[in-house]
Structures are given as C-alpha cells and as structure tokens.
C-alpha positions as a LaTeX table, in Angstrom:
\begin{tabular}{lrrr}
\hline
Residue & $x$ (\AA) & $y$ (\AA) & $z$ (\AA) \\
\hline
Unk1 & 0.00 & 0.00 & 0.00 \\
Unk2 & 1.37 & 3.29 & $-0.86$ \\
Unk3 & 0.94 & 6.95 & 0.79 \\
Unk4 & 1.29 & 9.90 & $-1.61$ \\
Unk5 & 0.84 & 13.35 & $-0.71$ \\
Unk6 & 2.42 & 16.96 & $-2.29$ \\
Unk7 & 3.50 & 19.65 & $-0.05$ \\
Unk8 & 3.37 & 23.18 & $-1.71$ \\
Unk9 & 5.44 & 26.10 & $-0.17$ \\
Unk10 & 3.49 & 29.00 & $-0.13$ \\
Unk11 & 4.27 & 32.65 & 1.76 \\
Unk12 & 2.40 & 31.28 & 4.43 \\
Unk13 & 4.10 & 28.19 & 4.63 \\
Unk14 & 3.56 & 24.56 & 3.80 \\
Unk15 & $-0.27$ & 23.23 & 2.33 \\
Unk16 & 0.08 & 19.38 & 2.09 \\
Unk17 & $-2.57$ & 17.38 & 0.34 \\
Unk18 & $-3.40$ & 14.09 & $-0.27$ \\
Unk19 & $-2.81$ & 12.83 & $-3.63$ \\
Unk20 & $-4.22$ & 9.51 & $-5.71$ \\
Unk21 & $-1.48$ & 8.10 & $-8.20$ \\
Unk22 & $-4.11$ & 6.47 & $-9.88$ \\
Unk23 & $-3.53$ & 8.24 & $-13.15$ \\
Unk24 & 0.15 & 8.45 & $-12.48$ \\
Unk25 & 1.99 & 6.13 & $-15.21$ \\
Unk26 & 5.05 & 8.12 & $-15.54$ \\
Unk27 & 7.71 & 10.81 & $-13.96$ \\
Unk28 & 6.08 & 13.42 & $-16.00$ \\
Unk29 & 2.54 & 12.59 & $-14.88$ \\
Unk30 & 4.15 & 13.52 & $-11.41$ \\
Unk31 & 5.51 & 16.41 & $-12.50$ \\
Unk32 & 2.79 & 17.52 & $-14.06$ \\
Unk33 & 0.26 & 16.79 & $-10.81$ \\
Unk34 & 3.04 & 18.90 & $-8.77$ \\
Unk35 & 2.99 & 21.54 & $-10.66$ \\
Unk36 & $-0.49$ & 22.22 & $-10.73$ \\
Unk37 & $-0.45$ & 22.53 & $-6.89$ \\
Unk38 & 2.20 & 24.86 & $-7.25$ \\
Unk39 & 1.79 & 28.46 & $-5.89$ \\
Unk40 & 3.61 & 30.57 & $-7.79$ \\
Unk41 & 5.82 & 27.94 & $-9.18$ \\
Unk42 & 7.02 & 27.66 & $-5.76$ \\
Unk43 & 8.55 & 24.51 & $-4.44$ \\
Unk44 & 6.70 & 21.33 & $-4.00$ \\
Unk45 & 7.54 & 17.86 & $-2.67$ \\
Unk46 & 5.83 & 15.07 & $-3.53$ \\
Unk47 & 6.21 & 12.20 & $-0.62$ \\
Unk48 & 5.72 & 8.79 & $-1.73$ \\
Unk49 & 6.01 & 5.53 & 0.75 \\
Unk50 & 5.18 & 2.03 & 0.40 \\
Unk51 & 4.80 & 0.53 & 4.03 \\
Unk52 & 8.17 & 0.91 & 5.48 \\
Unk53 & 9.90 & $-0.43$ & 2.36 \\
Unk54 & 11.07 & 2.61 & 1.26 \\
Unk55 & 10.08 & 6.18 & 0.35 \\
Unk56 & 10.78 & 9.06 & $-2.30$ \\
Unk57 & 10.61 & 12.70 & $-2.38$ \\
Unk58 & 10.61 & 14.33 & $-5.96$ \\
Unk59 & 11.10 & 18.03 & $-6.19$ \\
Unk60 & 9.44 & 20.48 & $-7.96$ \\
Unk61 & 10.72 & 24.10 & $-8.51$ \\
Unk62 & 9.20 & 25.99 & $-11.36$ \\
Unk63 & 9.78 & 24.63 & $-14.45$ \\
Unk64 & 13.50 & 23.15 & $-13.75$ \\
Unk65 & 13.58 & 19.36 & $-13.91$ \\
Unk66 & 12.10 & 17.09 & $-10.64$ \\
Unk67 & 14.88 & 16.08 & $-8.70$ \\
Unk68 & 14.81 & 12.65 & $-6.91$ \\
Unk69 & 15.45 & 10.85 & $-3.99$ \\
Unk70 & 14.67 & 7.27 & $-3.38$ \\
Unk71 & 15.78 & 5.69 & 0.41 \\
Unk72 & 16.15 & 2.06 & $-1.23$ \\
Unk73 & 16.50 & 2.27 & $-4.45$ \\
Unk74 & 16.54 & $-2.12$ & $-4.54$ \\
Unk75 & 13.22 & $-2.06$ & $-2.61$ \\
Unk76 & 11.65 & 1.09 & $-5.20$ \\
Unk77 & 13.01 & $-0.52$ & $-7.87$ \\
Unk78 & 10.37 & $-3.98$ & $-7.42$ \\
Unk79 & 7.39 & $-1.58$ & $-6.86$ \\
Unk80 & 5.46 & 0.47 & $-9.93$ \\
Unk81 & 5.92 & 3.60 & $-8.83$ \\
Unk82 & 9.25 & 3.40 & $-7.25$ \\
Unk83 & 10.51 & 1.49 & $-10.65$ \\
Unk84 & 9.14 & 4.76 & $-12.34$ \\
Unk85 & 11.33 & 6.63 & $-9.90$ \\
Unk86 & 14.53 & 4.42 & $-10.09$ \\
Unk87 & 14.35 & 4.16 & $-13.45$ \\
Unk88 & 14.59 & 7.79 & $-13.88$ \\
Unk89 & 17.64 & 8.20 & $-11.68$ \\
Unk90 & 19.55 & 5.30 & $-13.46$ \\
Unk91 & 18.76 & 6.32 & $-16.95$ \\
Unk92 & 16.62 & 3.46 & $-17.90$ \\
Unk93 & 14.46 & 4.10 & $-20.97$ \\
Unk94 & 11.87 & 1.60 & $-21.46$ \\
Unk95 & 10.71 & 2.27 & $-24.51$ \\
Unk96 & 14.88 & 1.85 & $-25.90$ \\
Unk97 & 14.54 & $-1.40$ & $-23.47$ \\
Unk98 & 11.59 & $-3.04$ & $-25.31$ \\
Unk99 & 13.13 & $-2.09$ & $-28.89$ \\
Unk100 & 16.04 & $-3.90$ & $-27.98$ \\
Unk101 & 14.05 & $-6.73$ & $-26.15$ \\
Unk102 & 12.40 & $-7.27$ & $-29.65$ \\
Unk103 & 15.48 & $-7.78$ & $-31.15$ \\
Unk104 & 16.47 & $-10.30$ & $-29.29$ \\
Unk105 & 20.16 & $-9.16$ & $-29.49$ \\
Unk106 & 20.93 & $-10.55$ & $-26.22$ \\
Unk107 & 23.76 & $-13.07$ & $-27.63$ \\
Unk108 & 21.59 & $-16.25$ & $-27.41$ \\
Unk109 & 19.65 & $-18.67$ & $-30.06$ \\
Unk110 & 16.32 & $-19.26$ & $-28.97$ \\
Unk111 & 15.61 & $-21.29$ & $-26.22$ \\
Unk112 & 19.05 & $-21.53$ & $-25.53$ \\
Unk113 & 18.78 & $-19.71$ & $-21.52$ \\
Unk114 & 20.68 & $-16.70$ & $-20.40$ \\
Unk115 & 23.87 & $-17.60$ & $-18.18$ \\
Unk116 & 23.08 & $-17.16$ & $-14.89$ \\
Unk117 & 25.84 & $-14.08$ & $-15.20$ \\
Unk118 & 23.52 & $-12.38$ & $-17.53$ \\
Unk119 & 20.90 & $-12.25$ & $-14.95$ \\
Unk120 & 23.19 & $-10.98$ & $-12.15$ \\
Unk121 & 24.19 & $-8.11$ & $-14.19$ \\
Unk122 & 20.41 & $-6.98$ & $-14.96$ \\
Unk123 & 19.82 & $-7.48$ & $-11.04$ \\
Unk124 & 22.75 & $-5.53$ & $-10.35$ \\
Unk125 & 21.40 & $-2.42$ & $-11.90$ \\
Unk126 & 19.71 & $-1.09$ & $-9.62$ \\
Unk127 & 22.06 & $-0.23$ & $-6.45$ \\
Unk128 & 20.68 & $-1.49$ & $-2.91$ \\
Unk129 & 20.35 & 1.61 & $-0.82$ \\
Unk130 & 19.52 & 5.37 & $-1.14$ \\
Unk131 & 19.44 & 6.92 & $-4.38$ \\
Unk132 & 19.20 & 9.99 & $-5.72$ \\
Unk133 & 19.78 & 13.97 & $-4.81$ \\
Unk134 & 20.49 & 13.99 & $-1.48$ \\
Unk135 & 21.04 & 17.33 & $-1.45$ \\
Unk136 & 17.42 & 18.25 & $-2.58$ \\
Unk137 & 16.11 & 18.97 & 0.70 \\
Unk138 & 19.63 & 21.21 & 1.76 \\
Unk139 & 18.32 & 24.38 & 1.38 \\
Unk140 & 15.22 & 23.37 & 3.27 \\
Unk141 & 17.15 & 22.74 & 6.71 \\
Unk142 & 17.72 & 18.66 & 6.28 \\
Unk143 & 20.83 & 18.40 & 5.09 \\
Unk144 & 22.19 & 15.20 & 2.68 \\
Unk145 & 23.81 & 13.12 & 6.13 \\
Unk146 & 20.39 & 13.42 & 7.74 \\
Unk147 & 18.08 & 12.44 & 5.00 \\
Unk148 & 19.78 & 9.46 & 4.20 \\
Unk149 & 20.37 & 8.21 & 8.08 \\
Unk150 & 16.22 & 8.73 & 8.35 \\
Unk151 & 14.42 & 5.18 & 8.50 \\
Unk152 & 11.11 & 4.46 & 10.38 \\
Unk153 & 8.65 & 7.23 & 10.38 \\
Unk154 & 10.94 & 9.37 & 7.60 \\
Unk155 & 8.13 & 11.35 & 6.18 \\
Unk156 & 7.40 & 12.73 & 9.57 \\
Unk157 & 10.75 & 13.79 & 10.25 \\
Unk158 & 10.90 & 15.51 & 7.13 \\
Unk159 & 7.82 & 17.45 & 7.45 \\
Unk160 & 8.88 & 17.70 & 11.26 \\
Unk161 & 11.82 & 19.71 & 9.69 \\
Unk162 & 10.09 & 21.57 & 7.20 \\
Unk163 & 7.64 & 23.19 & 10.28 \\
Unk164 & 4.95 & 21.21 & 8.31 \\
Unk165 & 4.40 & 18.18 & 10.62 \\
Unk166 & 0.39 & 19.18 & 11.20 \\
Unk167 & $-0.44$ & 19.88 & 7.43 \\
Unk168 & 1.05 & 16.08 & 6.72 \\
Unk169 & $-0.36$ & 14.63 & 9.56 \\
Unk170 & $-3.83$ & 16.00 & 8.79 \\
Unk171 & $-3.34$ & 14.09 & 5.46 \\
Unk172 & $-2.73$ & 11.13 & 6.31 \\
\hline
\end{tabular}
C-alpha cells in the first residue's frame, strides 16, 4: 500500500494534500500533478512511501527538472511507482529497453537460456540503498547526512523539519 501526498510552499508556509497516483503512469505525470499545486511555481515535494519499504521525495521548482530521492533504491526498484522513480535516476528508458528486447540481441539462439551471469548483471542495476539527490532537501534545513540516516517514520521527520508536521499529519 502506498501513501502519496504533495506539499506546496506558499508565503504562508507549507499546504500538504493528499494525492491519488491512480492516473500516475510516468515521472512526467508527477511532474505535471506537482505543478499544478504549485503556488507561484514555488517549491513542492511530492512524498511517496510504500509501508516501510522505502520512500521518495521528488522536487518540484518551477519549471526546472524534478529532482529525486529514493531511500532504497533495490526495494523502489520492485514496486510500480518506485521502478518509475529508479528508473529515472539510473537512466533506464523503457521504450529503448523493449526495442532492444524485440530484437532479441541478447547473444543467445532461442531457447538456448541466459547464463546465470547475464541475470546478475540486470539485477545488479539497480544499487541497494539510497538513491538519488540527497542534497534536494539542503536548502530546506535537512541536510544530505540526515536524509539518508532517516528510517522508520521518515516522512514525519521531514515534514517535522520543514515546520509542516500538522499539514502532513492531517493528510494522512
């Protein structure tokens, strides 16, 4: 089960809000969704968690590109939208993996299987642990060392930092 929910900085602060990724298939579907709760193409964070496997924060200023953190990027990476996440941070690009997928250009005949050294490489590809810019929430008073030592309860203590605690709480 995931939580998803989009904090937008305002002059007044923080407004958090609950978000469905329902119609979220890709990185710029997110984008997109942040940016229309964007005051003044302000800053917004969107908080995603699956049950204490892991959690991302994608950042939203203006029209720059998101930036990304993922806490377990091994974890992310066997979830939808944390594979949507991962993917962007490692450069995947599925639609140049299924091209070459159709090709078959992966050195066997058919039926003949795939060494078992083939498979540890594509399992490989994703790195076990955090991920990302961990520098994203820096200017925000959490620096990189203290986002990636968070665990349990990380959302919190992010918000907790951000003086926006209540707003997430409410959402949740």
């Amino acid at each position: 089960m995931y939580f998803a929910a989009l904090l937008a900085r305002t002059e007044d602060g923080w407004e958090a809000s609950d978000t469905e990724l329902d119609d979220v298939e890709t990185l710029s579907d997110l984008t997109d969704l942040a940016r229309e709760a964007s005051v003044s193409e302000d800053t917004v964070l969107v908080f995603i968690e699956q049950e204490d496997a892991w959690f991302g924060i994608v950042r939203v200023d203006g029209e720059e590109d998101p930036r990304i953190w993922v806490s377990d990027a091994a974890s992310a990476a066997r979830s939808s939208y944390g594979a949507m996440l991962t993917d962007e941070l490692i450069g995947k690009d599925e639609e140049e993996d299924d091209e070459l997928d159709s090709l078959n250009l992966d050195g066997t005949e058919d039926g003949e299987p795939e060494s078992e050294d083939d498979s540890a490489e594509e399992s490989d590809a994703v790195p076990a642990g955090p991920l990302g810019d961990s520098d994203l929430l820096a200017d925000l008073g959490m620096s990189a060392r203290q986002l990636s030592a968070l665990s349990t309860d990380a959302l919190t203590e992010i918000a907790d930092t951000l003086g926006a605690s209540e707003i997430l709480e409410a959402v949740r």
